[in-house]
N, C-alpha and C positions, 0 to 999 in steps of 0.2 A: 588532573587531566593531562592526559598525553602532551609533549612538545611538538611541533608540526612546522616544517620548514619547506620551504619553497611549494612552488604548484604544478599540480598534476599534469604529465606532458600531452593526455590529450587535450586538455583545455587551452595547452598554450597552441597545438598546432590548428584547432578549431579557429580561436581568435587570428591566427597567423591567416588563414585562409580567409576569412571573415572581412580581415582588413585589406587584403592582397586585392579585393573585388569591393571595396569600398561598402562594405554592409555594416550597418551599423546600429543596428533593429534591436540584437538580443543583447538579454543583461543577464540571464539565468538559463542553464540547462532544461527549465520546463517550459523556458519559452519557444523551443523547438518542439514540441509537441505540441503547443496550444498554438501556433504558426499552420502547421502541416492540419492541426482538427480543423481550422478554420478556416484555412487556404478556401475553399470555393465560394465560402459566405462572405469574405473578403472582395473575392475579383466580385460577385453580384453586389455586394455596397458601392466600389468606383462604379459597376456598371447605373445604378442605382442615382450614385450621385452628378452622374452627369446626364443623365435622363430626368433629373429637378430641374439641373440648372437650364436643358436647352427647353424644358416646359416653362420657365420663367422667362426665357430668353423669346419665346415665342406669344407670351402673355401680353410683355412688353413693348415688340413689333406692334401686334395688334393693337395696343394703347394709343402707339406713337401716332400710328396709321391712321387712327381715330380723331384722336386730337388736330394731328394735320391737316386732315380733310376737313373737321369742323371748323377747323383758323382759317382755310382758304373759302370757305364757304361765308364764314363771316366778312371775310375780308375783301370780299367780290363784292356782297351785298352793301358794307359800307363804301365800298367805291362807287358803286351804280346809285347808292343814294347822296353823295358828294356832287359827282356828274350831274346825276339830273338838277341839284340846286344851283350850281351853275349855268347851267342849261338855261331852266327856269328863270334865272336872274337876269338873262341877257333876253329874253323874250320879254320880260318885260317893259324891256329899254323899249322896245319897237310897238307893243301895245300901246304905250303911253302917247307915242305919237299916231296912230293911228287912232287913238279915242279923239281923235282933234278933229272935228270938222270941216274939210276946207277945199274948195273946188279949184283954189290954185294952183296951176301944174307944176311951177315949182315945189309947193308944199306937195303935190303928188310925185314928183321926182323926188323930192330930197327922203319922203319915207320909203319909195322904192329901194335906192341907195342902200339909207340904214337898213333896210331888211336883208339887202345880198350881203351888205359886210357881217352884221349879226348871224349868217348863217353860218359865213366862212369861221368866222370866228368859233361856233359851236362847234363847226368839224375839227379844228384845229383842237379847240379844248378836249372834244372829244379821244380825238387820237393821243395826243399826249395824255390824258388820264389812265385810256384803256393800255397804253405802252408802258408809263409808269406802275399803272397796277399789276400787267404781267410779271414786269423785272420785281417787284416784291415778292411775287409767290413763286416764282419761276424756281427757286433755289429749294423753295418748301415741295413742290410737287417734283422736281428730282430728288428729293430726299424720300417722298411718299413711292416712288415706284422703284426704289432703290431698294426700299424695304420691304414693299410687296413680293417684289423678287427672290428676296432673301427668306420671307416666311413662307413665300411654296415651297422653297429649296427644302427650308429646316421642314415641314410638313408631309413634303413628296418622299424626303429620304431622311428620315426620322431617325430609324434603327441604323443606319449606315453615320449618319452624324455622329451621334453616341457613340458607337463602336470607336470611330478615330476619335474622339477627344480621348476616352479612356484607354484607350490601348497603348500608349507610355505606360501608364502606371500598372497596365492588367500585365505586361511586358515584363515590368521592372518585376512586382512578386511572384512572376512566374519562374523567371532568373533564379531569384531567391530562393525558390522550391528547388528546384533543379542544384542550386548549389549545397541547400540543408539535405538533400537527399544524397547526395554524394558525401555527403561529410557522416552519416547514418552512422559508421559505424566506428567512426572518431566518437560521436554524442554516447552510444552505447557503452564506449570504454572510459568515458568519462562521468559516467553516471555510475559504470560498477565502481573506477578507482574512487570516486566521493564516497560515494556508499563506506569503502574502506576507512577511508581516513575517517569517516565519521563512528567508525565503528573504530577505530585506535584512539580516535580522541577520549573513548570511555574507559581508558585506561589509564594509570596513576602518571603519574610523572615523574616516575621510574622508566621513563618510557620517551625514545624521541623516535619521533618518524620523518625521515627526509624523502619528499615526495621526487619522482624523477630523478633518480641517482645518477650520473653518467661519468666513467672513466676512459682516458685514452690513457694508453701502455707505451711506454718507452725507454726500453725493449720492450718489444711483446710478452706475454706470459706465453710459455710451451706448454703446451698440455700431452702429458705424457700419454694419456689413455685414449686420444683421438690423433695423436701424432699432429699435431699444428700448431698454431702459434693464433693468441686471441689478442689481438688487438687494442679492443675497448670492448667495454660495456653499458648496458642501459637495462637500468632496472625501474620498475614500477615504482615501487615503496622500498627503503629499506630502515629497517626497526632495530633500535639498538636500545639493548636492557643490559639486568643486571647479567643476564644468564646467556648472554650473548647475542650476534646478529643476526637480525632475519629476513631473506630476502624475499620479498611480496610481489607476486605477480598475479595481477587480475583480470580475468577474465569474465566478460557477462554475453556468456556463449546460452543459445538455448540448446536442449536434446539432442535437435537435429543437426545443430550444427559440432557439440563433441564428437556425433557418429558420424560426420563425413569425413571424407578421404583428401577434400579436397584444402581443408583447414589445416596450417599447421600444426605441428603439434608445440606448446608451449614448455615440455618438459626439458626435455635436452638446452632451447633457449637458460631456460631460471639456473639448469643445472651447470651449465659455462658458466656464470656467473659466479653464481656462488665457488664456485673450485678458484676462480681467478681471485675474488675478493677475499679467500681462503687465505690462497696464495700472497697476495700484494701485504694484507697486514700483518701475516705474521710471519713471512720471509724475513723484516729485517731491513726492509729496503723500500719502506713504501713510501716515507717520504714524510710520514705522521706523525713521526719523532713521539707515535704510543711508548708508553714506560711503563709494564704492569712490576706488581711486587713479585718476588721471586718465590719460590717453594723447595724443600731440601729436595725433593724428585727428582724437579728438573725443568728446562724450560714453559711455562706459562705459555698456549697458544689462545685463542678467541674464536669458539664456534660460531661458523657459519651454518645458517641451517635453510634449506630452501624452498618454498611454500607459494603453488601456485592456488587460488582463490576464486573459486569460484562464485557468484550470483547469483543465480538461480538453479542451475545441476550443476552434478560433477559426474563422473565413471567411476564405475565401481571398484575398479582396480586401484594396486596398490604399485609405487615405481621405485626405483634403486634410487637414492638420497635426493627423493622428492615427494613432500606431504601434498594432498592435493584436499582442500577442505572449503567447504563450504561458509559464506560471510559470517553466518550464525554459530560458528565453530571455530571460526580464526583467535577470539581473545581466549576462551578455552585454553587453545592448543597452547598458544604462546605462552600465557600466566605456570601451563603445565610446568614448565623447567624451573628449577628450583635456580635461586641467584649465588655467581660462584664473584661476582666480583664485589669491591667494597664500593663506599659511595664514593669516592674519591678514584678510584679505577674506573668506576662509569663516567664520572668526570671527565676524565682525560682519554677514555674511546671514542666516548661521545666530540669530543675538542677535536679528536685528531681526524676523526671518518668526516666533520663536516669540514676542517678544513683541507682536507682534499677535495670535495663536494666546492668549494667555492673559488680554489686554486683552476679546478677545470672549469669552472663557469666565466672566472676571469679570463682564462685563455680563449677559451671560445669565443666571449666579446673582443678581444683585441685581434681574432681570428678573421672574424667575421665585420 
């Protein structure tokens, strides 16, 4: 199996964005799809699940409400039968003397008497029971129309409740859609470059692929044939065999979008590159301290060769030093070239391409 070093740059700018907005949902490129199929069956489960809980909540009221009024209702009745045995108890007191028979007026004063104070006493008992039984339920029957109030609320505006408790969260994955739809076509170029690598990985290990290549130039490279000066570079894939390197660039464009005007076109990109990375290794100067064996000829250079990769179409046309071939064509094309270096020269290409590969990845960290 092929060698495979570092990860594919739309993945990392996916994740970069991913984390920049605090999301933290996906763990796989198919879970943007299975997100976006199920986006609406989604927001109706929150809607869903907070239309259980305020039917629970509303179950509950009514329970509570229940209960309360049964406790104040009990709790009246054993107060008015407490009362009355009081009551009863002190009417006895004055019965007793009146069961007496006695035509003396004191004995008729003195149960006149006990009768007024027995009365006052009753009223008094009375009050303070009916006073003390209020202040006991007083706090239960504010709590009973506290609640009443609250379950017309939740019953009168039902759908309006629901709506605000979910709407954080209907809010929050709608954000998410909004931001996975914006990233569409980062996911798309990250699904074709996997595709690739997975399609290099069925390749010997005569074979290394370094995913997201990237070089800055200092000095620029001149390009003679555009009159300019390149900078740096950023390539997709680039593959290094026995028969030389190959730089992969992928695209997972459909029909319609190879025939718009309004798409770049990818070739001229793959095609700076490859002349630059032409240029850097086997100028002399690149910094890789590569050392091929020599030949009585003459200088030893290392084909660059430039191939942009299609996914699903490609155009029919053919371009000046750029293969343009489809994924189920790409290991074909490549195995095509017969191998000019030894195993010990793949060695040390391969040594020297990644560590410039890792020389700019450092810089960039210490950059950034």
């Amino acid at each position: 199996m092929a060698l495979i070093y570092g990860q594919i740059d739309s993945l990392k700018q996916i994740r970069n964005r991913l984390d920049s907005k605090g999301i933290d949902r996906f763990n796989s490129l198919n879970d943007f799809d299975a997100f976006l199929e199920n986006y609406e069956s989604e927001k109706t489960a929150i809607y869903e699940f907070y239309e259980k809980e305020l039917d629970t909540e509303i179950f509950l009221l009514e329970d509570d409400i229940k209960y309360n009024n049964a406790f104040i209702d009990k709790t009246k009745d054993e107060g008015r039968r407490v009362l009355k045995e009081k009551i009863d108890k002190q009417l006895c007191i004055v019965d007793k003397y009146k069961e007496v028979e006695s035509e003396s007026l004191f004995r008729k004063t003195l149960v006149w008497l006990l009768s007024r104070y027995i009365d006052a006493k009753i009223t008094r008992i009375t009050i303070k029971d009916k006073l003390k039984l209020s202040n006991s339920i007083k706090k239960i029957e504010r709590q009973v129309e506290k609640d009443k109030q609250l379950l017309d609320e939740y019953i009168s505006n039902k759908s309006i409740e629901v709506a605000r408790r979910s709407s954080d969260k209907i809010e929050k994955i709608a954000f998410i859609r909004n931001v996975v739809l914006d990233l569409k076509p980062f996911i798309a170029g990250a699904i074709g470059e996997n595709l690739v690598v997975n399609e290099i990985k069925k390749l010997s290990d005569d074979y290394v692929l370094i995913n997201d290549y990237s070089l800055r130039f200092n000095p620029p490279i001149y390009n003679r044939k555009k009159n300019d000066r390149i900078f740096s570079i950023q390539i997709d894939h680039l593959l290094i065999s026995k028969a030389g390197i190959f730089i992969l660039e992928t695209k997972n464009w459909s029909r319609k979008s190879i025939q718009s005007l309004d798409m770049r076109s990818p070739i001229e990109q793959v095609r700076r590159c490859g002349y630059a990375l032409y240029v850097l290794l086997n100028s002399g100067n690149s910094g890789s301290n590569i050392k091929l064996g020599s030949h009585h000829w003459g200088r030893r250079d290392i084909p660059v060769r430039s191939v942009v990769v299609m996914i699903n179409e490609k155009p029919n046309e053919e371009f000046m030093h750029v293969k343009v071939k489809l994924l189920n064509e790409l290991n074909g094309y490549v195995e095509f070239f017969d191998p000019i270096f030894s195993d010990s020269e793949f060695d040390e290409i391969s040594k020297g391409v990644i560590d410039l590969y890792n020389s700019e990845y450092r810089n960039q960290r210490i950059n950034t």
